[in-house]
C-alpha positions in Angstrom: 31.8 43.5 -14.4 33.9 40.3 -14.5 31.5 39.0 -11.9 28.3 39.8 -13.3 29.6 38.1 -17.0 30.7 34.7 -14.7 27.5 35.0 -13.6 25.6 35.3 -16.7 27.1 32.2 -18.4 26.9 30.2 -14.8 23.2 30.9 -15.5 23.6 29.5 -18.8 25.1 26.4 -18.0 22.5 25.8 -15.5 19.6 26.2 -18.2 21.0 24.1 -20.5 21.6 21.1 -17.5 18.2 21.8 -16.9 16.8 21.2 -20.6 19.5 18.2 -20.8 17.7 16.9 -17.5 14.1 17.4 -18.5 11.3 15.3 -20.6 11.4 16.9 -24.1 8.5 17.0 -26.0 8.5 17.9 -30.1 6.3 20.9 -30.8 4.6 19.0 -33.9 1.3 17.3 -34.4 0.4 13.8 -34.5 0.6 13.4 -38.0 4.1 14.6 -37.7 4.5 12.6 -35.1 4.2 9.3 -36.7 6.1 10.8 -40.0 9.4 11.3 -37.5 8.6 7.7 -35.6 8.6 5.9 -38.9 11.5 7.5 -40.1 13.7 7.0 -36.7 11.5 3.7 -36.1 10.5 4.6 -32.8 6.9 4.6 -30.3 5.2 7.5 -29.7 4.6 8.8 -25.9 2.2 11.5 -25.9 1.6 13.3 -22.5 -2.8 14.4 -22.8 -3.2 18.0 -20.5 -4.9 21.6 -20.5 -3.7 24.6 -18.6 -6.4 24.0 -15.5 -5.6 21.0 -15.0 -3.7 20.9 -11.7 -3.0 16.5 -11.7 -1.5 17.2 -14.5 1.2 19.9 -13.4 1.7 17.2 -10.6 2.8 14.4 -13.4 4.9 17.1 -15.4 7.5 17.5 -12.5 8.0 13.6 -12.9 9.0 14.2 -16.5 12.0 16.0 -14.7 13.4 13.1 -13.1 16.7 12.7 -15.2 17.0 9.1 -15.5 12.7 9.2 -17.2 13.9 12.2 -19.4 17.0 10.8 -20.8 15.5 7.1 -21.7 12.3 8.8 -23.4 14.4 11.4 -25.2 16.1 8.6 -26.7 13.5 6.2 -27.4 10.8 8.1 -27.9 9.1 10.5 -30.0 7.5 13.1 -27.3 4.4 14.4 -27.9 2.1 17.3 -25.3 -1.5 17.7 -26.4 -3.6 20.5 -25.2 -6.9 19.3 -25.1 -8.4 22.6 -25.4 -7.3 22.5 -28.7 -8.9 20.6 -32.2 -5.8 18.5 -32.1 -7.0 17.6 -28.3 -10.3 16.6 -29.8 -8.7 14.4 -32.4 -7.4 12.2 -29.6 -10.3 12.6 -27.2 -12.1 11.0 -29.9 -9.7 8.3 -31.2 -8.1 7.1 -28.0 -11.4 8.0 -25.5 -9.5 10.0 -23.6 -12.1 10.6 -20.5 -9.7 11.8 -17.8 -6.7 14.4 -17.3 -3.8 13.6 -17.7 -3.8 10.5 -19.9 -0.6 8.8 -20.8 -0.4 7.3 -24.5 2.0 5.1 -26.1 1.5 4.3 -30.0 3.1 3.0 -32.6 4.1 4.4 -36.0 0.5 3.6 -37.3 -1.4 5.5 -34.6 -2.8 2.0 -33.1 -2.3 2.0 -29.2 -0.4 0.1 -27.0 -0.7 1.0 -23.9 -2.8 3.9 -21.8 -3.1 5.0 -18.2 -5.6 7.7 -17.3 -4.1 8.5 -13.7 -1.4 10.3 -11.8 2.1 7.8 -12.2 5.8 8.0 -10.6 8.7 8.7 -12.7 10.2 5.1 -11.9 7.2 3.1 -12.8 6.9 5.3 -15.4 10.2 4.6 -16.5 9.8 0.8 -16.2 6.7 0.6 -18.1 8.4 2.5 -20.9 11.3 0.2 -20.8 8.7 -2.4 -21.2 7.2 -1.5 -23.9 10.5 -0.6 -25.9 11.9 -3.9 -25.3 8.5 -5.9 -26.6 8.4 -4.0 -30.2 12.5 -3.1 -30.3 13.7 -6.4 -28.8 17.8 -5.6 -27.8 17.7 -2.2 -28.0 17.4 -1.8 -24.6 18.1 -3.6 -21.1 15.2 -4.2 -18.8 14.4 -7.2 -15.9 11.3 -8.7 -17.1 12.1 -10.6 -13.2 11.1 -7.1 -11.4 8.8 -5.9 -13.6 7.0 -9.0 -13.4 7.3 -8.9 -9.2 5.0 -6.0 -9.2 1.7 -7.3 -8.6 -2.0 -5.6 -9.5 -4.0 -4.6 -7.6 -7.6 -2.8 -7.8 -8.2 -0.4 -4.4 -10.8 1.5 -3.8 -10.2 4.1 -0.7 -12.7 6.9 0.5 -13.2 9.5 -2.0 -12.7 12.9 -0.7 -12.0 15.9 -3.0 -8.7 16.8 -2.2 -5.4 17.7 -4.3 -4.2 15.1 -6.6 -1.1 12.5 -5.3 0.9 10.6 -7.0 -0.1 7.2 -6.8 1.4 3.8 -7.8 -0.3 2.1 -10.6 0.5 -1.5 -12.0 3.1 -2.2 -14.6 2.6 -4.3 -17.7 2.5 -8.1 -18.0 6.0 -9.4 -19.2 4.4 -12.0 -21.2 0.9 -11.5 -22.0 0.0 -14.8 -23.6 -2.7 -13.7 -26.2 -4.1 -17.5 -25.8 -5.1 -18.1 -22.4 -7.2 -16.0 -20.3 -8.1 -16.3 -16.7 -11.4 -14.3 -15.3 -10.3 -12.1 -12.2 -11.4 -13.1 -8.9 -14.7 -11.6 -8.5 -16.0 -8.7 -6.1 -16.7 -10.8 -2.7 -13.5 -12.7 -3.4 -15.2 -15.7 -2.8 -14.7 -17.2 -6.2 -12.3 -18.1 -8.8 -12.4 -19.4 -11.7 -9.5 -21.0 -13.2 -11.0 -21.1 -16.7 -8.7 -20.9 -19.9 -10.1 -19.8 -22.9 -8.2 -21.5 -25.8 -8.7 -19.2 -28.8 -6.7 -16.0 -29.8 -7.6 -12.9 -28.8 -9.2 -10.7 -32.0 -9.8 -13.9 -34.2 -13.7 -14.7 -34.5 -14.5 -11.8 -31.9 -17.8 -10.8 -33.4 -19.2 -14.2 -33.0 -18.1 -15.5 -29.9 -20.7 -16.9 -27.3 -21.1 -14.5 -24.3 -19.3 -16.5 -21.9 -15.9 -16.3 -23.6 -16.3 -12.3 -24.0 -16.5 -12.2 -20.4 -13.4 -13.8 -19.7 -11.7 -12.0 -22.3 -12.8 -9.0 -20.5 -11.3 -9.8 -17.8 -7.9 -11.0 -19.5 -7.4 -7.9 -20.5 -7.9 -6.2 -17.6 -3.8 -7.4 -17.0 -3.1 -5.1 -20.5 -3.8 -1.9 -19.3 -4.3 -0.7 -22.7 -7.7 0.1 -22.0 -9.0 -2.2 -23.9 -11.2 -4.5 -21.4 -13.3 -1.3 -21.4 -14.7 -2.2 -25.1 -14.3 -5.8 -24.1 -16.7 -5.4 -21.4 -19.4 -3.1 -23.7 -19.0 -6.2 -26.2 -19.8 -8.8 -23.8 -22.8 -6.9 -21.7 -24.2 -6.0 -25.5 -25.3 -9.6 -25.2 -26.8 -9.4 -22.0 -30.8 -9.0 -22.1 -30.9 -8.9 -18.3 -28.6 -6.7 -16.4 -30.1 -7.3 -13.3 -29.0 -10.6 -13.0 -26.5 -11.3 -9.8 -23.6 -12.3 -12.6 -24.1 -9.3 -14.5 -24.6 -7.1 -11.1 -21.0 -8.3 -9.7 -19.6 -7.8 -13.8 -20.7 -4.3 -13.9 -19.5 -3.5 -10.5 -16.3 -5.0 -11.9 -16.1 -2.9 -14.9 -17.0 0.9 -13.6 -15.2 2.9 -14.6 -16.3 6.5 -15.8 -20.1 8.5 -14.5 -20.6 9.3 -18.3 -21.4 5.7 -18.7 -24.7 3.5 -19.3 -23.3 1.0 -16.5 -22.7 3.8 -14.2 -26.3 5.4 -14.7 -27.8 1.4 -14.1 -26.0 1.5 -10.9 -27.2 4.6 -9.6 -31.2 3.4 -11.2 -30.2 -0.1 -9.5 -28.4 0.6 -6.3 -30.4 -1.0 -4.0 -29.7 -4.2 -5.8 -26.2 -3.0 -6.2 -25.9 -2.5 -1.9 -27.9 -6.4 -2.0 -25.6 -8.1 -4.3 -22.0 -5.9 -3.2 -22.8 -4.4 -0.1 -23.8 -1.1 0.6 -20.5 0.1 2.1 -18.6 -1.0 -1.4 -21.0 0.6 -3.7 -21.0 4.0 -1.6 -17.1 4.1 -1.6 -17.1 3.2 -5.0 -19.4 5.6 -6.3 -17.5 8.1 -4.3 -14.6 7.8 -6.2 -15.8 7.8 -9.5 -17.7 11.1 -8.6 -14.4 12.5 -6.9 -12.2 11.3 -10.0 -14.6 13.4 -12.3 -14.7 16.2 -10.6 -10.8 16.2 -10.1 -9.7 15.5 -13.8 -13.1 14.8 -15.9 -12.5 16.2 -19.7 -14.4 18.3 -20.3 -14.9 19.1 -16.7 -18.5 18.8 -15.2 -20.4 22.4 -15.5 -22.2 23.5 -12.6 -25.6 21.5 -13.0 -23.6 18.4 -13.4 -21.8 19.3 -10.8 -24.7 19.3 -8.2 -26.1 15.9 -10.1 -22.6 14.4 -9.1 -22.5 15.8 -5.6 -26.0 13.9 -4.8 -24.4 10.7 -5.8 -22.4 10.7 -3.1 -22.7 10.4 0.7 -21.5 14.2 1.4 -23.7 16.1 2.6 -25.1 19.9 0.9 -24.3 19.1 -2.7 -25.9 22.4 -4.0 -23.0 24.5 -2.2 -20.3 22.0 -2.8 -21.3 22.3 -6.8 -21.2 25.9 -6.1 -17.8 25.8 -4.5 -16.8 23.4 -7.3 -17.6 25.6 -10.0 -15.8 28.8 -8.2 -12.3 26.7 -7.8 -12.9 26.2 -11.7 -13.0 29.3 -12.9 -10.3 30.6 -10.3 -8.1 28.0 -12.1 -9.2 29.1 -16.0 -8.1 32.6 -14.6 -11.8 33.9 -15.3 -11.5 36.6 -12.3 -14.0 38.7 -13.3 -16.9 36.0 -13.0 -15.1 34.4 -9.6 -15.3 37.7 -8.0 -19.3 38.0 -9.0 -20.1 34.8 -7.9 -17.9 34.3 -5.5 -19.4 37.7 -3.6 -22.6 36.3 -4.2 -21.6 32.8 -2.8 -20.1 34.3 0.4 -23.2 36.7 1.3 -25.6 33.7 0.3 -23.2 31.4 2.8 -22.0 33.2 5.7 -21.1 30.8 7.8 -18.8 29.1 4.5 -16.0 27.1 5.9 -13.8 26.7 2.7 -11.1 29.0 3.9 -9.2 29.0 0.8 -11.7 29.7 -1.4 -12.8 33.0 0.7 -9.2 33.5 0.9 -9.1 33.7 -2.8 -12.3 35.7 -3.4 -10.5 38.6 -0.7 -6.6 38.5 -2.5 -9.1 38.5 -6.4 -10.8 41.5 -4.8 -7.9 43.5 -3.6 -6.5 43.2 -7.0 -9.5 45.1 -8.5 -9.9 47.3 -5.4 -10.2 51.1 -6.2 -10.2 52.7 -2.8 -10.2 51.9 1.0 -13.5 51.0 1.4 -13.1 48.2 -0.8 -9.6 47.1 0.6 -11.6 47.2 3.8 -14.4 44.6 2.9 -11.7 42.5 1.5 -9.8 42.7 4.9 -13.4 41.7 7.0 -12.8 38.4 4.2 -9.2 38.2 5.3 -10.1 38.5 9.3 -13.0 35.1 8.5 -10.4 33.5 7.1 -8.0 33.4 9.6 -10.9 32.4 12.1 -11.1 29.6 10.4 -7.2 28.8 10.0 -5.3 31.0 12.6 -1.7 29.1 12.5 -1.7 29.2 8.5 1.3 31.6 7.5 0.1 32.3 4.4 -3.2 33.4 4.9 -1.3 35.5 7.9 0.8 37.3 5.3 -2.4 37.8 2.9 -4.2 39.6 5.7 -0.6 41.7 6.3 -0.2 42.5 2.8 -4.2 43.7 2.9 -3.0 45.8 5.9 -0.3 47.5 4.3 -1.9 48.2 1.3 -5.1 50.1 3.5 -1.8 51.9 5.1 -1.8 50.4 8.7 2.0 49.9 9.1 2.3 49.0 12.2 -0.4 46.7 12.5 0.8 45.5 9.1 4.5 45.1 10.3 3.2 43.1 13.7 1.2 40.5 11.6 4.1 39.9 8.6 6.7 39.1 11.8 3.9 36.6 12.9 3.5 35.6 9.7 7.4 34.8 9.1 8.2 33.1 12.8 5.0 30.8 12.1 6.4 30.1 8.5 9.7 29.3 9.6 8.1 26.9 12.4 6.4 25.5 9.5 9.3 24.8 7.4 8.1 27.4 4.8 10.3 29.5 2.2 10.0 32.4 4.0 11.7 34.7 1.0 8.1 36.4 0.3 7.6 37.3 4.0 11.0 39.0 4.6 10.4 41.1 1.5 6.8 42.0 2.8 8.7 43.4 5.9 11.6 45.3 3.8 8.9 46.9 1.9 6.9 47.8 5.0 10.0 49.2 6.5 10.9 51.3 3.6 7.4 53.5 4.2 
């Protein structure tokens, strides 16, 4: 008895260290939000998400990182918006939120001050937020303008593949964005610079500026990362009669950014120019990552048919099934089984030569679930046998084919393939906890 009660409240210390340790966020709205910020006179971080996103369960175990956590629980007013919701819409609309997750920081009015729509580590997270807490709350809290200032920016564009989500670095703030001088960014074939400065301040006179000035001020503020060189680009190609022209080609190219966009849907109309003017390797990789970024964290996410229009865009080959397999990993992720199963059945006798093995691996354990008798358990099992033919050494899979054989009652067979499951997982480096109960219940027959 005494052991079980030292037990219990060793449990409860370690929950509490944990809640201590973690990101807190305030289960209010925004309009709450701002109330509590003006009245502890304090920014606003506010963490976009919905429950399928999977990039964004990948940021929310860097809100863990004690050092983060404590900082923004102190500085901060936390905010989590589900997307899904009418309070999600709210800030779609206000901040064009176009990708999951989306990182916010506003002030006490609402107006923002800084925004990053991709996956970020919890140390440049942190740095950025001591940024930003220093410029409006000078003193209130240390930071070395000397290394955030040593991080450079950079723009990459690697080959898009759809794959799961990394964290990746992204570029901290300027440490002293002069709001007078802007230079343009060195342009796509890096063969020129201009060293331009634009002497005027940035949101005096905008309307009536001459078009070369909204250029460069697009490109100044490309070094905010506020988002704002977005809208400063729109301003400054609202004045352009001719697109096609090679400036505007190599500004456009510059500003890509989302596929819901008119630039975006010029390119595609325009791309032989585009592989002229860039080069057809550059436009093909950059395309391909747009496409991939969509289809990975798009909000709302791309429906079948838009799927497949995506899909073309690219240079992969078979779009129509890679929509298809698109659109079953979405509804496996919203938890709509029932529909999976249909079409993933469909999909499967349609495709029999599929090579996704996760996805059929999914359709057999979905099946299994639902399974009312052995003939079913069966046809998941001839799923479970393609899968390993496709991915013999994966341990997992080797258990879900076990698990299928236990259930249909072949114990031996059953205990044969969860030992080769567990020796393979434990060559693998893999918790192996799930395996070694498989076996205990398999023995207890």
């Amino acid at each position: 008895m005494y052991k079980l009660i030292t037990l219990f409240f060793l449990g409860c210390i370690v929950s509490l260290n944990a809640q201590k340790s973690a990101l807190r966020f305030a289960k209010i709205d925004l309009t709450a939000a701002k109330q509590r910020a003006a009245i502890e006179d304090k920014l606003i971080f506010i963490d976009t998400y919905a429950s399928y996103c999977r990039a964004c369960k990948t940021l929310e175990l860097e809100f863990n990182n004690p050092k983060l956590a404590k900082f923004f629980n102190k500085h901060f007013i936390n905010v989590r918006i589900d997307m899904d919701t009418e309070a999600g819409k709210e800030i779609k609309n206000k901040y064009e939120v176009v990708f999951l997750p989306t990182i916010l920081i506003i002030d006490q009015l609402g107006n923002q001050r800084y925004k990053l729509d991709q996956l970020i580590g919890s140390e440049e997270l942190l740095s950025i937020a001591k940024f930003y807490q220093e410029k409006y709350y000078p003193g209130s809290t240390p930071v070395s303008r000397a290394t955030l200032a040593s991080t450079k920016k950079t723009k990459t564009k690697a080959k898009a593949t759809i794959a799961k989500p990394t964290v990746k670095k992204t570029t901290t703030p300027p440490t002293e964005p002069a709001s007078t001088i802007a230079q343009k960014k060195e342009t796509t074939n890096g063969s020129k610079k201009a060293e331009e400065k634009i002497l005027y301040v940035l949101g005096q006179g905008g309307d009536n500026l001459p078009p070369e000035i909204l250029k460069q001020e697009a490109y100044f503020k490309m070094q905010f990362m506020d988002g704002s060189h977005h809208q400063a680009a729109k301003k400054y190609l609202s004045t352009q009669d001719d697109w096609s022209s090679e400036e505007n080609i190599r500004f456009i190219f510059d500003f890509l950014y989302n596929v819901n966009s008119p630039e975006f849907e010029f390119t595609i109309n325009n791309r032989e120019l585009f592989n002229q003017t860039i080069g057809e390797s550059l436009v093909t990789e950059t395309i391909n990552i747009l496409v991939t970024k969509e289809l990975d964290r798009g909000f709302p996410r791309p429906n079948l048919e838009m799927a497949e229009k995506l899909y073309t865009y690219t240079d992969l080959k078979d779009p129509k099934n890679l929509a298809a397999e698109y659109n079953l990993e979405n509804l496996y992720e919203e938890g709509n089984f029932t529909e999976f199963i249909t079409l993933g059945t469909n999909y499967l006798e349609a495709n029999p030569s599929c090579q996704n093995a996760s996805l059929i691996n999914k359709i057999s354990i979905q099946m299994s679930k639902n399974a009312g008798n052995k003939r079913q358990l069966k046809e998941c099992l001839v799923l479970s046998d393609q899968v390993l033919l496709l991915e013999p050494d994966n341990p997992n899979y080797m258990l879900d084919h076990a698990t299928l054989l236990y259930k249909l009652g072949n114990k031996k067979e059953a205990w044969s393939s969860a030992q080769l499951a567990l020796q393979k997982a434990k060559d693998n480096n893999t918790p192996t906890e799930k395996f070694e109960l498989l076996l205990k219940s398999i023995s207890e027959l």
